[in-house]
N, C-alpha and C positions, 0 to 999 in steps of 0.2 A: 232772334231766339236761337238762332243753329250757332250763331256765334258766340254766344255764353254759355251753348251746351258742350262746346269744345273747346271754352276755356276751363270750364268745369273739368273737363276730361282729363289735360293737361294738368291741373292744378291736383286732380287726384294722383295719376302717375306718378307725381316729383315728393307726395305725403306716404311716409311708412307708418308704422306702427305709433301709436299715442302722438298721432301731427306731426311730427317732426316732418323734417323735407329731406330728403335722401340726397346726400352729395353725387354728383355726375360721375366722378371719376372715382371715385372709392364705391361706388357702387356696379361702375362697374368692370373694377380688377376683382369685389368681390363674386361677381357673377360670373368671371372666366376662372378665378380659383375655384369656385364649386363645380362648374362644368369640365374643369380638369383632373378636380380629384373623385369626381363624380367616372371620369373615365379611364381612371388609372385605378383605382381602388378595386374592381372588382377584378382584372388583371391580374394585377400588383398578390390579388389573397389567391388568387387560384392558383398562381406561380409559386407562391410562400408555401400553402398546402400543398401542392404537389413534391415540392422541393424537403419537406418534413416526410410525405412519406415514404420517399425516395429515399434517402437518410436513414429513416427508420426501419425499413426493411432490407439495406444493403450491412447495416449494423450488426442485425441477426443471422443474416442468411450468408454472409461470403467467409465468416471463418470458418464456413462447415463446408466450405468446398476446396476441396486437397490441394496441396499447391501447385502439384504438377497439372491441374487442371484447371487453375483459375487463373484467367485471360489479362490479370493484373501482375501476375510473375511475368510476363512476355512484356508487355506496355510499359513495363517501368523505365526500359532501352529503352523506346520513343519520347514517353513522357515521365517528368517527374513527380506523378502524383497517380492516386488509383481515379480510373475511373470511374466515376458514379452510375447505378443503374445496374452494377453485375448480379448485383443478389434478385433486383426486381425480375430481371429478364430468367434466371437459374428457379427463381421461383414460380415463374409463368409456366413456364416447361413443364415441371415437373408435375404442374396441375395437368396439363394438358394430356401428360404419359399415366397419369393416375386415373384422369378421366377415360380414357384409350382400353385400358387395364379392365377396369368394372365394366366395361360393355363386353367382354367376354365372356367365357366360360371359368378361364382361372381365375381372374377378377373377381366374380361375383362372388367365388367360394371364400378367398381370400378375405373378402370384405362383413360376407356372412361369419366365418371363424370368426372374425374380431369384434362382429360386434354381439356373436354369443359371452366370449371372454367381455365384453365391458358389459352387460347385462347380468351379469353375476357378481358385481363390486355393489354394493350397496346405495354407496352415493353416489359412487359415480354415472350408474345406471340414468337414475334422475333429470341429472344437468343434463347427461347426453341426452336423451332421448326428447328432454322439453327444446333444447337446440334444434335438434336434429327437425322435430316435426315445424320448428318456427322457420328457418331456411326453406323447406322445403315447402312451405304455404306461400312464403316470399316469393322464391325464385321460379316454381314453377309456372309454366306460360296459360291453364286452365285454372290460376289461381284466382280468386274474390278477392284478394287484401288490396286492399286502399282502392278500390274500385269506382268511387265517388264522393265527392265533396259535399258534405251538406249543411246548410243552418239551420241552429236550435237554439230552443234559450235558456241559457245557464249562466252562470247559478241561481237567477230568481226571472220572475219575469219582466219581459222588456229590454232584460240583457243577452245578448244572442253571441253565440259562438261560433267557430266553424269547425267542423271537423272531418272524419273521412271513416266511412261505411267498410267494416271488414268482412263482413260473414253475418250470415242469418244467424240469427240468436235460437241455439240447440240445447235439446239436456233439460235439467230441473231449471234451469231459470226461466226456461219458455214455458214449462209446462206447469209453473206457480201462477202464469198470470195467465188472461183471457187475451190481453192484446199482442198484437203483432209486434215482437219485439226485434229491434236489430243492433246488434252489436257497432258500436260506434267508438273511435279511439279520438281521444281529444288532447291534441298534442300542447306543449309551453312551448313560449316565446324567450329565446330564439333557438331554443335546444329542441325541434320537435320530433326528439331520437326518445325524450323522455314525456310520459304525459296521462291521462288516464282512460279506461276501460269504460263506457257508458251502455246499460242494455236502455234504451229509447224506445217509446211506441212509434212505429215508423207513422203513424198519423201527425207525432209532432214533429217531422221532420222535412226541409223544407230543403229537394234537390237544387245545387249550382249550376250553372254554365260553363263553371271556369274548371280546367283538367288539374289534377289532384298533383303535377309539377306547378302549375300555379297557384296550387292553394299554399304548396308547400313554399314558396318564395315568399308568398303574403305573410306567412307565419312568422318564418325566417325574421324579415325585416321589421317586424311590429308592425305590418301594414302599410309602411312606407311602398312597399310595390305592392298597386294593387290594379287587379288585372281590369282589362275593359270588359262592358257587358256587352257580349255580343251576341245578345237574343234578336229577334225583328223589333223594329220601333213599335207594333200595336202589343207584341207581349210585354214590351219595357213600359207601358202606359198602365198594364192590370197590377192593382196592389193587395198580393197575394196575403198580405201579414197586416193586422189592423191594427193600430195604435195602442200603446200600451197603457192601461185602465184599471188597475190596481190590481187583482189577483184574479179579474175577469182575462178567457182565453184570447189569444191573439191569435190562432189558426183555425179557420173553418174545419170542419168537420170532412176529412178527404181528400184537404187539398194537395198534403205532404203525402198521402197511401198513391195517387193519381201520378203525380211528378216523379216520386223514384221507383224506377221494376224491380220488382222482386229479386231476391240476390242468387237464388238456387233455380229458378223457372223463369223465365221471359214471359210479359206480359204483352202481348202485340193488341190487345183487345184493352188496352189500360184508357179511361177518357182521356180527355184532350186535356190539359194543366190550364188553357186558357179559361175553360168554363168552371174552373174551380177556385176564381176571385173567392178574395177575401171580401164580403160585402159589409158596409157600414152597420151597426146596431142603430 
């Protein structure tokens, strides 16, 4: 019997897809060409991309630097060609002298005058000011944005999504509804710079394990990376989310308010996510 279970074995191994038998050796050059382009490929685009914006920024920024002071009138004796990188490094600087500047006294007034003068343009007030506060919810180290990864199910039920928790939901939208709502951004596949705005009752929302770098990779790829679960083995046993049953709910009542903390207050008294199984009907 051990021996027809491992010719069985054998017999599966050498079958692909709809029986066929996989040739030995075309299978596997195909396996070293994937595994090669598998490991040149992501190289290969971050060198491409880097190499674009490098390009792209030495385009803009080096005819604006004089010639008695740009490092490529001197190099041209050494080398025949400019070197690449002058505008990025001119432009690094100068953020750094600008950053330097507004920690000041002169700085700050300087930067106050100018953005009294762009508060008094019409439109331009606007864009500036929706920019302005969006960098600064971003960049800021006390910021909420993209603070956690969660699943939900959208667009109908049974179909679940992943997205990423920016901010508690404030203003007239919280205060139309009764439930705890949280603002939730639900990015496209493979562009998730564009995507949409969700206000969610944080009871149907259902925290991840994986950090919102790897939600964002999962997205990126269609899912092709997708991250390991690295909860303990007894919580990867409890099934939080019950089978989906026509327009009946598929989240226990608490289980997703239990699993994510509040986004304005810490909850250190929150139950435990184990005792909030989703149990069978």
């Amino acid at each position: 019997m051990a021996d027809d279970e491992k010719t069985q074995d054998k017999r599966k191994d050498r079958v692909g897809l709809g029986g066929r038998k996989r040739h030995g050796i075309a299978a596997k050059l195909r396996g070293y060409f994937l595994a090669g382009l598998l490991t040149v490929a992501p190289i290969g685009l971050t060198m491409w991309l880097f190499w674009v914006l490098l390009k792209f920024v030495d385009a803009r920024i080096t005819p604006l630097i004089p010639q008695n002071y740009n490092p490529n009138t001197y190099l041209h004796a050494i080398v025949p060609f400019e070197v690449p990188g002058v505008g990025l490094i001119v432009l690094i600087v100068a953020l750094i002298i600008i950053g330097a500047l507004t920690r000041v006294l002169l700085g700050r007034t300087l930067v106050r005058i100018s953005e009294n003068l762009v508060n008094r343009m019409p439109v331009v007030r606007s864009v500036y000011g929706a920019t302005k506060q969006i960098v600064e919810s971003v960049l800021k180290s006390q910021s909420d944005a993209f603070r956690q990864v969660v699943l939900f199910e959208y667009p109908r039920r049974g179909s679940w999504a992943i997205g990423f928790v920016t901010g508690q939901t404030k203003g007239e939208v919280q205060s139309l509804t009764d439930d705890d709502v949280v603002n939730v951004f639900l990015p496209t596949t493979p562009n998730p710079t564009s995507g949409y705005l969700l206000f969610l009752p944080r009871r149907e929302l259902i925290a991840l394990s994986m950090s919102v770098e790897e939600g964002i990779k999962m997205i990126i790829s269609g899912g092709i990376v997708t991250p390991q679960d690295r909860r303990p083995l007894e919580e990867q046993k409890i099934k939080r989310i019950a089978a989906a049953d026509g327009d009946k709910p598929t989240i226990a009542p608490g289980a997703a308010l239990a699993a994510i903390p509040d986004v304005d207050t810490p909850q250190p008294n929150a139950p435990d996510p184990e005792k909030t199984a989703v149990e069978g009907d």
